[in-house]
mmCIF file as Biopython writes it, N, C-alpha, C and O atoms, coordinates in Angstrom:
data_model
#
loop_
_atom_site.group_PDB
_atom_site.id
_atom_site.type_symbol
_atom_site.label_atom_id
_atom_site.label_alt_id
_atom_site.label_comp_id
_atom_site.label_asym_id
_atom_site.label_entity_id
_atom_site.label_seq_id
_atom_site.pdbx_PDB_ins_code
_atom_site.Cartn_x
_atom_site.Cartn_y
_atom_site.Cartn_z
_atom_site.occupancy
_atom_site.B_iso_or_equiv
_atom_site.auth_seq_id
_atom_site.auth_asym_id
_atom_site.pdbx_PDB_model_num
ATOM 1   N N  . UNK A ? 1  ? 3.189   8.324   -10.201 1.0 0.0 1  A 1 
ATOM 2   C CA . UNK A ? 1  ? 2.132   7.338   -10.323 1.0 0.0 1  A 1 
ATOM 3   C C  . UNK A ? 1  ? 2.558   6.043   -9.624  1.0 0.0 1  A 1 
ATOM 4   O O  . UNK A ? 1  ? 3.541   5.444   -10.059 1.0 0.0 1  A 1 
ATOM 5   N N  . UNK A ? 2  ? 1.825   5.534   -8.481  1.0 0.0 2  A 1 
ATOM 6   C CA . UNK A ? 2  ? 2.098   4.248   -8.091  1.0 0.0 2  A 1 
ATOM 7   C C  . UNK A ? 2  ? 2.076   3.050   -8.926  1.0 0.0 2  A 1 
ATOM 8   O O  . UNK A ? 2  ? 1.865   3.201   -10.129 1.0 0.0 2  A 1 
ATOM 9   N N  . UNK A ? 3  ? 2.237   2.058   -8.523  1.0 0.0 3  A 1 
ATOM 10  C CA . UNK A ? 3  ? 2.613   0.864   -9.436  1.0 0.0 3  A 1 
ATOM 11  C C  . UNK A ? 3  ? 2.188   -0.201  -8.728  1.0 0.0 3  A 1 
ATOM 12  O O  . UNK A ? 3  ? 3.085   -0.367  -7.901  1.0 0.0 3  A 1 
ATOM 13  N N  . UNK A ? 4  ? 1.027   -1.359  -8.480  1.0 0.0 4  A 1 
ATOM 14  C CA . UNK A ? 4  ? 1.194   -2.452  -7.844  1.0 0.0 4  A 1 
ATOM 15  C C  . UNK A ? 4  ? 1.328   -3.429  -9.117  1.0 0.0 4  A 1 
ATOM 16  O O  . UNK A ? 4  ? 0.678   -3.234  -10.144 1.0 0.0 4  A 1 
ATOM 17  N N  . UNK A ? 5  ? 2.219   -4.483  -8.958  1.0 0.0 5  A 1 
ATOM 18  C CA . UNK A ? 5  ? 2.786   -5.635  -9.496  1.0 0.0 5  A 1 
ATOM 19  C C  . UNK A ? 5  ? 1.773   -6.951  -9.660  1.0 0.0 5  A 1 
ATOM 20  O O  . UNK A ? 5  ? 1.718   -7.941  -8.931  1.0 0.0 5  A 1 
ATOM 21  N N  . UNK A ? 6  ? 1.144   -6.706  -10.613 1.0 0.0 6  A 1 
ATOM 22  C CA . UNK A ? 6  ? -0.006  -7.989  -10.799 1.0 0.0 6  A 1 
ATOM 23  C C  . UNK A ? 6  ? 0.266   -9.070  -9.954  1.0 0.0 6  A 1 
ATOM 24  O O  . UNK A ? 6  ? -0.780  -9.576  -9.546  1.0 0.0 6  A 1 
ATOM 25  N N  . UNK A ? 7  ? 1.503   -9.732  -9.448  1.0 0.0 7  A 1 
ATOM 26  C CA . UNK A ? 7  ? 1.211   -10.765 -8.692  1.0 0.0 7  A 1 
ATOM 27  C C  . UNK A ? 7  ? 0.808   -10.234 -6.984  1.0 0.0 7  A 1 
ATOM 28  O O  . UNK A ? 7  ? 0.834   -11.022 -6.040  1.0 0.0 7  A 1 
ATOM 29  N N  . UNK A ? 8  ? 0.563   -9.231  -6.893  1.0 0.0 8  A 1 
ATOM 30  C CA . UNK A ? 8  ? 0.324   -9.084  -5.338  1.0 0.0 8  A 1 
ATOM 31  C C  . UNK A ? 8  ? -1.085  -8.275  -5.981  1.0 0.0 8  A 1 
ATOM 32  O O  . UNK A ? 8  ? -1.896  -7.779  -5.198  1.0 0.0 8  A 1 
ATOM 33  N N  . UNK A ? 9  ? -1.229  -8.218  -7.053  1.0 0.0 9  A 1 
ATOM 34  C CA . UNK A ? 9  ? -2.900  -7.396  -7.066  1.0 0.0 9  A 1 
ATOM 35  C C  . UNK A ? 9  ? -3.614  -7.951  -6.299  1.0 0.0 9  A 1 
ATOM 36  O O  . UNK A ? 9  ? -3.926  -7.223  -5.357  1.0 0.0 9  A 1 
ATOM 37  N N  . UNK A ? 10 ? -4.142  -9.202  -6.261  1.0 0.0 10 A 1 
ATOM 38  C CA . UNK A ? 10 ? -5.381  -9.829  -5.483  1.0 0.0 10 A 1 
ATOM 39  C C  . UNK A ? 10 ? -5.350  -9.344  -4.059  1.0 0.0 10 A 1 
ATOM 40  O O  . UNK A ? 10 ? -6.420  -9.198  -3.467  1.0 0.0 10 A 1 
ATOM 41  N N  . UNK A ? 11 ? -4.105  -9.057  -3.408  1.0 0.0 11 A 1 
ATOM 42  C CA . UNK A ? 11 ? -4.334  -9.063  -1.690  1.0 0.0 11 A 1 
ATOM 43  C C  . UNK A ? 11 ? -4.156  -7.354  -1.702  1.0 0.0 11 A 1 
ATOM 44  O O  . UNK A ? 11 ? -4.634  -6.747  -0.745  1.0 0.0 11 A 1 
ATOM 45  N N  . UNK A ? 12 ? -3.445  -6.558  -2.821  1.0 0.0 12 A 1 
ATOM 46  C CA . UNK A ? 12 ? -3.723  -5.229  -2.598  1.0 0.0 12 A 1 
ATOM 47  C C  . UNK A ? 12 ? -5.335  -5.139  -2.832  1.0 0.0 12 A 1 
ATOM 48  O O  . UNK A ? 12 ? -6.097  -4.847  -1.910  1.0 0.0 12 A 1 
ATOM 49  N N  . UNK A ? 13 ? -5.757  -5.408  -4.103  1.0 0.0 13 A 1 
ATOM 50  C CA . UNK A ? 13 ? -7.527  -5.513  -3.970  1.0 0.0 13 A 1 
ATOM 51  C C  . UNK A ? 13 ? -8.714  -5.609  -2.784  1.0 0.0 13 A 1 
ATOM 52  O O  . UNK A ? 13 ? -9.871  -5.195  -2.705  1.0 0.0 13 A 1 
ATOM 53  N N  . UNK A ? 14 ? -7.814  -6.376  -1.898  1.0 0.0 14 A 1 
ATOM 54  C CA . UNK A ? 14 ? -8.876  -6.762  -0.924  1.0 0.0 14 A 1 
ATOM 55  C C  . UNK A ? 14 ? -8.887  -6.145  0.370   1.0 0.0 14 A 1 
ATOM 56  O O  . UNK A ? 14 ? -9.274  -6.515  1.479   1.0 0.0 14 A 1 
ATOM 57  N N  . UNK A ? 15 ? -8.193  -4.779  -0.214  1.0 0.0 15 A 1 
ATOM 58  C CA . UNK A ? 15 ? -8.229  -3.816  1.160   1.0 0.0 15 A 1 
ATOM 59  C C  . UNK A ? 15 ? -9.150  -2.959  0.852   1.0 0.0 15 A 1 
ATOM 60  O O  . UNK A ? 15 ? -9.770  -2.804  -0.200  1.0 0.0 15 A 1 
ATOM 61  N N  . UNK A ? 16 ? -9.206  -2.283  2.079   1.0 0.0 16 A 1 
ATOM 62  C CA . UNK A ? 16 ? -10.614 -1.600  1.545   1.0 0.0 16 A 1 
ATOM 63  C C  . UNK A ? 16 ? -10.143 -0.284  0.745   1.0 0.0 16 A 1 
ATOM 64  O O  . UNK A ? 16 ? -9.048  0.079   0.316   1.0 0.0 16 A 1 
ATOM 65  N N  . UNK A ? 17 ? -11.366 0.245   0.727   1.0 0.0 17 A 1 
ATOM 66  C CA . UNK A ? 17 ? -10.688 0.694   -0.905  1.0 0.0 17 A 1 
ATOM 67  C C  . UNK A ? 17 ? -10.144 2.852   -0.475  1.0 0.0 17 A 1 
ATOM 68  O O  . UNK A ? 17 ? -9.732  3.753   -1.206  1.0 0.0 17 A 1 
ATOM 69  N N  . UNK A ? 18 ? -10.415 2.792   0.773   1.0 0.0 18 A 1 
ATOM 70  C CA . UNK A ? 18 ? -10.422 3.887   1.183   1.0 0.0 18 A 1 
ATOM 71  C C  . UNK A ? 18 ? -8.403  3.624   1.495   1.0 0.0 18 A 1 
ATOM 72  O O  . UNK A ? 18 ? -7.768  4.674   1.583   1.0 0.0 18 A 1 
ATOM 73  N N  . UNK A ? 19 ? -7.698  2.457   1.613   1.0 0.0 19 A 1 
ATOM 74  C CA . UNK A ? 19 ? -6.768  2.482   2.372   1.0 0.0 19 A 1 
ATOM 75  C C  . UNK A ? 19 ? -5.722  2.127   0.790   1.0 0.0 19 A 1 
ATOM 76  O O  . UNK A ? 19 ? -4.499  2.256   0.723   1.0 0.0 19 A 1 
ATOM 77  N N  . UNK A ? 20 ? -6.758  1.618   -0.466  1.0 0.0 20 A 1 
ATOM 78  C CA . UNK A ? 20 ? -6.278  1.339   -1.150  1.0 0.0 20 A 1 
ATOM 79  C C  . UNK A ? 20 ? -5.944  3.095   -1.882  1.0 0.0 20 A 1 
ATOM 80  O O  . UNK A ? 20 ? -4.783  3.503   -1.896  1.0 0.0 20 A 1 
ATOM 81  N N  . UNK A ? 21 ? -6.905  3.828   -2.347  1.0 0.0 21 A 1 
ATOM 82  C CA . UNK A ? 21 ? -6.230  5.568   -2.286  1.0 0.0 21 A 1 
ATOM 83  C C  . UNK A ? 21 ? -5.316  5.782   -1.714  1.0 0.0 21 A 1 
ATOM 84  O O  . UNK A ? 21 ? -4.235  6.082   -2.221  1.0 0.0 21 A 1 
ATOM 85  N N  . UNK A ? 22 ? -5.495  5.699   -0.803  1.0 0.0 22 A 1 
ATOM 86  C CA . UNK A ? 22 ? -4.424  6.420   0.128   1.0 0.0 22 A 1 
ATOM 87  C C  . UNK A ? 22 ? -2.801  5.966   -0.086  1.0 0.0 22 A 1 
ATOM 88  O O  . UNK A ? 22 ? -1.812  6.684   0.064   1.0 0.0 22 A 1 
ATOM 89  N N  . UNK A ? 23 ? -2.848  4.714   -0.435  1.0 0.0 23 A 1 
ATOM 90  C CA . UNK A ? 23 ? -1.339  3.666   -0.885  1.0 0.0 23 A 1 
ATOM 91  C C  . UNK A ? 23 ? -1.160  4.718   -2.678  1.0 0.0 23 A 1 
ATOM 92  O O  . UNK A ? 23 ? -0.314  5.574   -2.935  1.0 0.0 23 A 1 
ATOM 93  N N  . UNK A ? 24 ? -2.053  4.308   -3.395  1.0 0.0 24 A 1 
ATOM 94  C CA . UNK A ? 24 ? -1.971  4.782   -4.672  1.0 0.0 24 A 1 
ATOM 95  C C  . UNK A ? 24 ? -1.274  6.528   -4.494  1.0 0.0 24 A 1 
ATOM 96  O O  . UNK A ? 24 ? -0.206  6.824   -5.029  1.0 0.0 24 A 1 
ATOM 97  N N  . UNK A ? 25 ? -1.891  7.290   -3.867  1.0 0.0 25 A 1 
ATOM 98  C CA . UNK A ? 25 ? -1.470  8.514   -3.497  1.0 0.0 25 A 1 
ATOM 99  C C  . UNK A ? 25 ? 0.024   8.794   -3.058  1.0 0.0 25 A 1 
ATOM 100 O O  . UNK A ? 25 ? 0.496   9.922   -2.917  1.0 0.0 25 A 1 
ATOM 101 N N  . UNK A ? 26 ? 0.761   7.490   -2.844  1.0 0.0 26 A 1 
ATOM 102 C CA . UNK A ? 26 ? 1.821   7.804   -1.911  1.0 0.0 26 A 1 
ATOM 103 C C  . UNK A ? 26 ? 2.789   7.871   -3.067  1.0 0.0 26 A 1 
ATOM 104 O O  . UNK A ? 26 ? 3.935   8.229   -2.793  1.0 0.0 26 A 1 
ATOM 105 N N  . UNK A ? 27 ? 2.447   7.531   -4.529  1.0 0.0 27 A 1 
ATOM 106 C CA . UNK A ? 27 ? 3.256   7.271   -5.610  1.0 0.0 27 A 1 
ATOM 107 C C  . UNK A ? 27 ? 4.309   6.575   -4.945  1.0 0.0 27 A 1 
ATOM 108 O O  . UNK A ? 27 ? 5.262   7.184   -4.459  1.0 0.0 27 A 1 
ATOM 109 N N  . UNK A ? 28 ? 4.186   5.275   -4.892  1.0 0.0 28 A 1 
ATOM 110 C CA . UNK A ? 28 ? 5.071   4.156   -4.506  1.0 0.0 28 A 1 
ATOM 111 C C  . UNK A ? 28 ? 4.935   3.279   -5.611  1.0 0.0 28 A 1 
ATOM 112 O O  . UNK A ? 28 ? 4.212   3.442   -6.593  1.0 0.0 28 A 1 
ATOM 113 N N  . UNK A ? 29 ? 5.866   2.123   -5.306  1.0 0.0 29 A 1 
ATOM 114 C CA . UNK A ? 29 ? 6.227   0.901   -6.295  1.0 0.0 29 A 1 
ATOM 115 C C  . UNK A ? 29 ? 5.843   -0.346  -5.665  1.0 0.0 29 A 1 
ATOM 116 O O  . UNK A ? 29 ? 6.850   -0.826  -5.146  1.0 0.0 29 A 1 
ATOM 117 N N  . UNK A ? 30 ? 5.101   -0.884  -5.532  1.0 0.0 30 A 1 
ATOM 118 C CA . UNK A ? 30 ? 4.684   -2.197  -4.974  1.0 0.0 30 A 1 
ATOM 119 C C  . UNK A ? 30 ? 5.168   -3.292  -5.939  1.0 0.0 30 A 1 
ATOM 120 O O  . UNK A ? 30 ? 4.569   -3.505  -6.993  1.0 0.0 30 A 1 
ATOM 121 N N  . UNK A ? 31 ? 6.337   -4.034  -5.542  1.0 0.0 31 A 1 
ATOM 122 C CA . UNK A ? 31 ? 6.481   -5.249  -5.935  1.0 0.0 31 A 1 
ATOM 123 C C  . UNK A ? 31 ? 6.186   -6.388  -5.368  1.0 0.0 31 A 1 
ATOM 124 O O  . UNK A ? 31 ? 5.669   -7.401  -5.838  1.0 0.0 31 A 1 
ATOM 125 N N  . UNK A ? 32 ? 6.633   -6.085  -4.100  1.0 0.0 32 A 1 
ATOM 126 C CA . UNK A ? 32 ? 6.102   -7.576  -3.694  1.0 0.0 32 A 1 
ATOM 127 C C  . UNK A ? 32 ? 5.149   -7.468  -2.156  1.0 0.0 32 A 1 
ATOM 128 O O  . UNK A ? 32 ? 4.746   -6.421  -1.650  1.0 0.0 32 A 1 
ATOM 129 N N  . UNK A ? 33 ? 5.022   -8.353  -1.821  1.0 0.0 33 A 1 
ATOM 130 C CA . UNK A ? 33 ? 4.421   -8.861  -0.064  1.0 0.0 33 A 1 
ATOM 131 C C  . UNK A ? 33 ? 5.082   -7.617  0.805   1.0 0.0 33 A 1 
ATOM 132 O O  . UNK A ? 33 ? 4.484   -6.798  1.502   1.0 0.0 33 A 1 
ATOM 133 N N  . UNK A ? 34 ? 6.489   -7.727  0.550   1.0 0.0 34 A 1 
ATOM 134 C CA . UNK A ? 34 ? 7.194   -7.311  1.479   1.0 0.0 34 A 1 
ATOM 135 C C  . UNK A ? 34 ? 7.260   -5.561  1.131   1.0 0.0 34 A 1 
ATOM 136 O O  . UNK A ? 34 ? 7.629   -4.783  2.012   1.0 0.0 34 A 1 
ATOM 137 N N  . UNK A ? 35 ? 6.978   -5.221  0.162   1.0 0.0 35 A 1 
ATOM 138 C CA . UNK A ? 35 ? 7.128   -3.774  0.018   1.0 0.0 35 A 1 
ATOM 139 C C  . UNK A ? 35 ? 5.534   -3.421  0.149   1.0 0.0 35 A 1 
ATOM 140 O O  . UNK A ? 35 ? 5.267   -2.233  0.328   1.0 0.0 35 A 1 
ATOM 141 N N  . UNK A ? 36 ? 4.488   -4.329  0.077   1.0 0.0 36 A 1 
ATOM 142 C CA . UNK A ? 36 ? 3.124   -3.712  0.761   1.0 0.0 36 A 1 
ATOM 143 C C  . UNK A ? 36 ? 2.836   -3.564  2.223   1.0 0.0 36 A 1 
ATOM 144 O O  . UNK A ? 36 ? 2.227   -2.664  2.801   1.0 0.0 36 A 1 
ATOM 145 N N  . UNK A ? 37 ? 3.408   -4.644  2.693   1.0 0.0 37 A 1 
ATOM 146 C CA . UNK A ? 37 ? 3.708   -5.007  4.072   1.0 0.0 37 A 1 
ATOM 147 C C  . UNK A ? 37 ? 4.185   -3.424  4.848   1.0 0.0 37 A 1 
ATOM 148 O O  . UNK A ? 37 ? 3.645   -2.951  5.848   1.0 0.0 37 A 1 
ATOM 149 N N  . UNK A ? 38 ? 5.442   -2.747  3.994   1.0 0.0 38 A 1 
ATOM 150 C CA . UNK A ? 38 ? 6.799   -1.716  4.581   1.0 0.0 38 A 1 
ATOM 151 C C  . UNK A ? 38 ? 5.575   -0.454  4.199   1.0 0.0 38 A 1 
ATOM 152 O O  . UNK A ? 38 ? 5.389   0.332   5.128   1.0 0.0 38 A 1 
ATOM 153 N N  . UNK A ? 39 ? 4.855   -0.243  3.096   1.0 0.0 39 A 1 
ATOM 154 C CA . UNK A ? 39 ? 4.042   0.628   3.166   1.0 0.0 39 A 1 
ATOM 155 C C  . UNK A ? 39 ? 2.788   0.826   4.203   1.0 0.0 39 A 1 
ATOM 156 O O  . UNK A ? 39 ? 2.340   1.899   4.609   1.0 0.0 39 A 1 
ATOM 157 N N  . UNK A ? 40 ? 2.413   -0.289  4.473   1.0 0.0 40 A 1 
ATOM 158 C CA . UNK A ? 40 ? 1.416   -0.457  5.521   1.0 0.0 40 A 1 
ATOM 159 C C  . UNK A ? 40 ? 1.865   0.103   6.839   1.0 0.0 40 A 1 
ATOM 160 O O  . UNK A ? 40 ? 1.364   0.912   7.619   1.0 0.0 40 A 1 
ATOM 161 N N  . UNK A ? 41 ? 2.826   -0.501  6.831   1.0 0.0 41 A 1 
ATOM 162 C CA . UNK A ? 41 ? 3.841   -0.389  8.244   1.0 0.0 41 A 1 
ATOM 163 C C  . UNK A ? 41 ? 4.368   1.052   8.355   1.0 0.0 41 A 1 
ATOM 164 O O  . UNK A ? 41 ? 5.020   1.287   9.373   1.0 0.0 41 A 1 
ATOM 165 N N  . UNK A ? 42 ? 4.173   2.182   7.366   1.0 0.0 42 A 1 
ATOM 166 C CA . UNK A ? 42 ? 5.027   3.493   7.266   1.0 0.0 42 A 1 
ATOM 167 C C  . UNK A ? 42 ? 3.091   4.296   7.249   1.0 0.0 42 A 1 
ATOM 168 O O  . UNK A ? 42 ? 2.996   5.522   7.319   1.0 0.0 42 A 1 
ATOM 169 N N  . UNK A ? 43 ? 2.183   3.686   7.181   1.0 0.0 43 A 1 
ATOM 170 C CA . UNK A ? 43 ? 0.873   4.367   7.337   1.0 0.0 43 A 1 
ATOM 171 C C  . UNK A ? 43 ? 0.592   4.276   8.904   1.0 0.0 43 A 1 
ATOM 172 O O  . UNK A ? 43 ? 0.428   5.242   9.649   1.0 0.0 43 A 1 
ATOM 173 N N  . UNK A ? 44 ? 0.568   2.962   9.252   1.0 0.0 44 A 1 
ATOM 174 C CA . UNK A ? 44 ? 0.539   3.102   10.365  1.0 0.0 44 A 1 
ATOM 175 C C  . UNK A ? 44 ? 1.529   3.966   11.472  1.0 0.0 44 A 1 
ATOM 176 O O  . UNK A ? 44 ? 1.118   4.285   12.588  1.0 0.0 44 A 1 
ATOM 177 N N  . UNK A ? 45 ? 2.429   4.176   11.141  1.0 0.0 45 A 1 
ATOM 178 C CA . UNK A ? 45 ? 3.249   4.576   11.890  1.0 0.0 45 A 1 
ATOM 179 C C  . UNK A ? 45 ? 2.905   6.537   12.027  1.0 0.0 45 A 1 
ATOM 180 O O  . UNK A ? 45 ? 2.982   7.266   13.016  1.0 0.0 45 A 1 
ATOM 181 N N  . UNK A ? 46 ? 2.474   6.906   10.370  1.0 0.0 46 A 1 
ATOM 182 C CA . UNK A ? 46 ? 2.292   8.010   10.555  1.0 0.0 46 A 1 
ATOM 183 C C  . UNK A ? 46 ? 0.970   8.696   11.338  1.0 0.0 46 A 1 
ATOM 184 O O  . UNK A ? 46 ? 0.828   9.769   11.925  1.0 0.0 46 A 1 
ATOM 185 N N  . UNK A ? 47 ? -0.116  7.332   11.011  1.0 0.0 47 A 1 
ATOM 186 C CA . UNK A ? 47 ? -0.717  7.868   12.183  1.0 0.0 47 A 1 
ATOM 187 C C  . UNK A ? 47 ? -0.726  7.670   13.461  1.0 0.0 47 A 1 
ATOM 188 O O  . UNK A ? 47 ? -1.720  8.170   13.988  1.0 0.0 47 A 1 
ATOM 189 N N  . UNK A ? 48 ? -0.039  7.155   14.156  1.0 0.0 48 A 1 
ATOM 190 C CA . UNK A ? 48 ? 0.380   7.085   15.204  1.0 0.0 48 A 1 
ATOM 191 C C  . UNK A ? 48 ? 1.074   8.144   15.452  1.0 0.0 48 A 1 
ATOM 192 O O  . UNK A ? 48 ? 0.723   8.734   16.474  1.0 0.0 48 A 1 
ATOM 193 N N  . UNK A ? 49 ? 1.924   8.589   14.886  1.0 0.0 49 A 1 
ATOM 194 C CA . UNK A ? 49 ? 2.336   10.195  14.965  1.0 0.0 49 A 1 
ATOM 195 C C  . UNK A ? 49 ? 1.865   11.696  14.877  1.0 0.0 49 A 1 
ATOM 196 O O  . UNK A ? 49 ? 2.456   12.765  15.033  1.0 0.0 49 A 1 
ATOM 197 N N  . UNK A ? 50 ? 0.411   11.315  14.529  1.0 0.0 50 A 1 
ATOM 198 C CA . UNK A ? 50 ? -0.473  12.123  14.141  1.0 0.0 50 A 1 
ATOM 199 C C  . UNK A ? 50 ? 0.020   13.108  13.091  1.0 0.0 50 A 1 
ATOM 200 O O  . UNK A ? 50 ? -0.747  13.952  12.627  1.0 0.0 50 A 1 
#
């Protein structure tokens, strides 16, 4: 089960909500900026890899 950290809820919230599944799905730990940031950055990358 993923985890985002109430103080970064508001800017995980304001993604859209199709990209917000897809994070939840990855069963990750979101603590901060910087670990939403490293997840973003590991989505993009996979699709770029197709």
């Amino acid at each position: 089960m993923s985890y985002v950290n109430p103080a970064i809820r508001p800017q995980f919230d304001s993604m859209p909500a199709q990209l917000r599944e897809h994070i939840l799905q990855m069963n990750i730990r979101l603590d901060t900026m910087a670990d939403l940031m490293g997840c973003l950055e590991r989505i993009v990358a996979q699709e770029q890899n197709g």
